[in-house]
Residue, then its C-alpha position, 0 to 999 in steps of 0.5 A: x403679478x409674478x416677477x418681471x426678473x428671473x429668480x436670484x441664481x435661477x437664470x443666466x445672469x444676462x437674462x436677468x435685466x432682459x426686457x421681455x414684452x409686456x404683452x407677453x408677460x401679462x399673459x401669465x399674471x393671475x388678478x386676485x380680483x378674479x377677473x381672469x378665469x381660474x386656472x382649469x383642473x389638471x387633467x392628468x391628476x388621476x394618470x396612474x403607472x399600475x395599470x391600464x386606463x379604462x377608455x372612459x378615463x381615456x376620454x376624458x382626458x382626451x376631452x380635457x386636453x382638447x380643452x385646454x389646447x382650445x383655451x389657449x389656441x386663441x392667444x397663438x392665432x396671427x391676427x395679421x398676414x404672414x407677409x406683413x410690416x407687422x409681422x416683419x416687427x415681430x421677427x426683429x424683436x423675436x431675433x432681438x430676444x432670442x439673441x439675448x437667448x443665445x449670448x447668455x447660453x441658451x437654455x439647457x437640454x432635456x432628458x429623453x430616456x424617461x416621459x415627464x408626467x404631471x405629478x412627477x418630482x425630478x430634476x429634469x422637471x426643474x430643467x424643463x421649468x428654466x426652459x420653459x420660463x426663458x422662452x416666456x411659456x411660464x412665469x419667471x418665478x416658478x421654481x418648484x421641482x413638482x410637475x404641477x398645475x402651473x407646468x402643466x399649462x407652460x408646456x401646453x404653450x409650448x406645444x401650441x407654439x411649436x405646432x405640437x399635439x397638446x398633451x401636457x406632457x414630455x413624450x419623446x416627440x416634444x423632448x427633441x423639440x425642447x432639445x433643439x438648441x437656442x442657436x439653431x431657432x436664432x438662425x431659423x428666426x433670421x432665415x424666415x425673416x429673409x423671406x417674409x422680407x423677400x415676399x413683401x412684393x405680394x402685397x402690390x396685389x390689392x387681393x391675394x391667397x398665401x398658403x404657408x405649407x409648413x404652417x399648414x394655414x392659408x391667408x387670404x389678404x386684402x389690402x395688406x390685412x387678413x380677411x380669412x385664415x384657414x388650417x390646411x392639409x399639405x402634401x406628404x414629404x414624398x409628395x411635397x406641395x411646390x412652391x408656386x405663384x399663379x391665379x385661381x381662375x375658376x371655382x368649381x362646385x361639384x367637380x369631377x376628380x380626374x386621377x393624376x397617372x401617379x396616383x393611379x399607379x401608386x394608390x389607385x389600382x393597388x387599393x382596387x387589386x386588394x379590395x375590388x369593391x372600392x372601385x364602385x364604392x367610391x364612384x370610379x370610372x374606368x377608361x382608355x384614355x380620356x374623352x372614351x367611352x367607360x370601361x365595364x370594371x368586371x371585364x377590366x384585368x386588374x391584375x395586368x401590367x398594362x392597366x396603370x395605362x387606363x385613365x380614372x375619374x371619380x364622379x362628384x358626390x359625397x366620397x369624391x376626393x375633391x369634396x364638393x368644391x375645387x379652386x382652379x389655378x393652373x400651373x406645370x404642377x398640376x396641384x390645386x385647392x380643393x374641400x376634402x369628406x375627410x374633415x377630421x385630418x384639419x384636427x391633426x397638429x401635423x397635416x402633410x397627409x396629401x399628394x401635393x395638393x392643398x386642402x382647405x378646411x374654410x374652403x366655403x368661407x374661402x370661395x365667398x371671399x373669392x366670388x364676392x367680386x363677381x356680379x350675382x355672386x355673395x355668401x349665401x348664393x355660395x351657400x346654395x350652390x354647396x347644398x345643391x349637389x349640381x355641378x357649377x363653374x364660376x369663372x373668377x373676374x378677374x383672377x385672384x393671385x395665389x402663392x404658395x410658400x415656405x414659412x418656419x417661424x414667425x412671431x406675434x404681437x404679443x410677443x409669442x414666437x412660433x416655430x413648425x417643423x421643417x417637413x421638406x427639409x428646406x432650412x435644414x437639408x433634410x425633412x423632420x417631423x412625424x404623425x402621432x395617429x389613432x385608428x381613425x385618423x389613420x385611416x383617413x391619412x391612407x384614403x386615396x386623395x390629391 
């Protein structure tokens, strides 16, 4: 087992005698009896500067850092609701921490002229390292100025605790994560234990759903514990889900998608002035005004100024936006939880991709939840009626409370603090974060949704 103590001179002298938590810690010990899996092949050692990559090298490293990224992920995932005493604890002791954190110093910044690769020998390799070890992503003793193996996994960590795209190594994206300073990750500790104290009110609910937008995941709490979590997909900063509290009253299976006027304006009809074919392709239906009769789309102006006052409705089917259910909760907002066809966003680390609604990726998980108090209704009728194409209403008795909020940080039991972006600018005044897109997720992103 490493050290419990910085290196002699390594670190700031009043971290040396801090108490980290020994769950933690224990997560980076390696057992000489081999009772924990040998460390994974690193999978950047065949990265090469002298040209391209052929796509087979690509995928394959592709396919590693995904595996990597699912060897550690179990370790970050909250095994208690964001709103909890237990994670109320957690927040006092990640505080405790990162006050020492900061009354030593902090920790030093790294340089963002130049990538950090696995194999590189630098000094801003040993600057990564001491941070990396004063955070607890890697063990206090690890001193050597090569970006290895043992590097390599610290910053997979780091990323995962930081809601970023595992890679294994520094881009720009994750050398201005590093470079925000101890203080400011203090305050944002202090600030989201406020409100986590601020929302233990919800749990006077036996039975209730919180979605954290910047966390971009869903509880769903029963008697204080978690019952189901979900990754979600949240609204884009220009189309910021709100903050809200009301009931979901309704589950819908097959539902029909009646286009918000915004949509229409902004997404809706330009698509449909580029590519008239969309229109048909995707099950539209053109009208007056709701309640008319559908408008023949041949004979429809789309180049017309007054066509933003038609109203739409996407039929149910496999292209609906809606997938195939809704969660009905009423609120002035108008924004609501729903499934979505298009499942590979939820691999995004960042998914602020919607017009404000939420999209569930364990939306059925969800709804069996959600039903299991209705007479006639358990897991496999839900199951039924998602494979059976037909549009159901289920009328929840009674209502289950739903609350959307604003959570940044937050820590776990074992010691691991997590920390998102602030994406609607809300601890900080203004929006951060950004999208890092292959073609496919790309085009995914601009589908037209809720």
């Amino acid at each position: 087992m490493f050290s419990a103590h910085f290196p002699t001179g390594a670190f700031p002298r009043r971290l040396l005698s801090f108490a980290w938590p020994a769950t933690l810690i224990a997560s980076f010990a390696l057992s000489a009896s081999g009772a924990m899996a040998p460390a994974a092949a690193n999978p950047f050692s065949s990265f090469s500067d002298s040209g391209p990559m052929t796509a087979k090298d690509r995928e394959r490293l592709r396919e590693e850092r995904e595996a990597m990224a699912t060897r550690f992920a179990p370790a970050y995932e909250m095994k208690v609701p964001f709103v909890s005493e237990a994670a109320i604890q957690s927040l006092q002791q990640a505080i405790t921490r990162y006050r020492a954190i900061v009354a030593s110093g902090g920790w030093p910044k790294i340089s963002q002229e130049k990538t950090l690769r696995p194999g590189d020998t630098d000094r801003n390799v040993l600057t990564l390292r001491k941070h990396l070890a004063i955070e607890g992503d890697i063990p206090r003793d690890s001193r050597s100025p090569k970006f290895d193996q043992k590097l390599v996994e610290g910053l997979a960590r780091f990323q995962i605790r930081n809601g970023l795209k595992v890679t294994g190594f520094v881009d720009r994206r994750t050398a201005r994560v590093l470079n925000v300073p101890a203080e400011e990750r203090l305050r944002q500790l202090e600030t989201n234990l406020e409100r986590v104290q601020e929302l233990m009110k919800l749990n006077k609910a036996k039975r209730y759903v919180l979605v954290n937008v910047p966390g971009y995941t869903l509880n769903a709490v029963e008697d204080g514990g978690l019952a189901l979590s979900s990754r979600v997909i949240v609204g884009r900063p220009d189309r910021a889900t709100p903050l809200i509290d009301t009931r979901i009253v309704e589950v819908n299976f097959y539902p029909t998608w009646r286009v918000p006027d915004s949509v229409a304006r902004k997404d809706l009809i330009p698509t449909i002035r580029k590519d008239p074919a969309y229109f048909n392709r995707e099950n539209f239906n053109v009208m007056p005004g709701w309640g008319r009769e559908p408008l023949d789309p041949a004979q429809v102006n789309w180049s017309a100024a007054d066509v933003t006052k038609y109203k739409f409705r996407q039929d149910p089917g496999p292209n609906n936006a809606l997938g195939i259910v809704r969660l009905n909760m009423p609120n002035k907002h108008a924004v609501y939880m729903h499934d979505t066809p298009l499942k590979d966003l939820f691999g995004q680390s960042t998914r602020a991709f919607s017009s404000g609604c939420v999209r569930v990726q364990r939306v059925i998980d969800l709804v069996a939840w959600l039903v299991s108090a209705q007479k006639g209704w358990d897991a496999a009728r839900v199951h039924e009626a998602a494979q059976a194409g037909e549009s159901i209403d289920v009328r929840l008795r009674p209502a289950v409370p739903v609350h959307f909020v604003y959570l940044t940080a937050w820590a776990q039991g074992n010691g691991a603090v997590q920390f998102r972006p602030d994406i609607y600018g809300r601890d900080s005044g203004f929006a951060e974060g950004e999208v890092d897109d292959n073609a496919a997720i790309a085009a995914q992103r601009s589908a037209i949704t809720p």
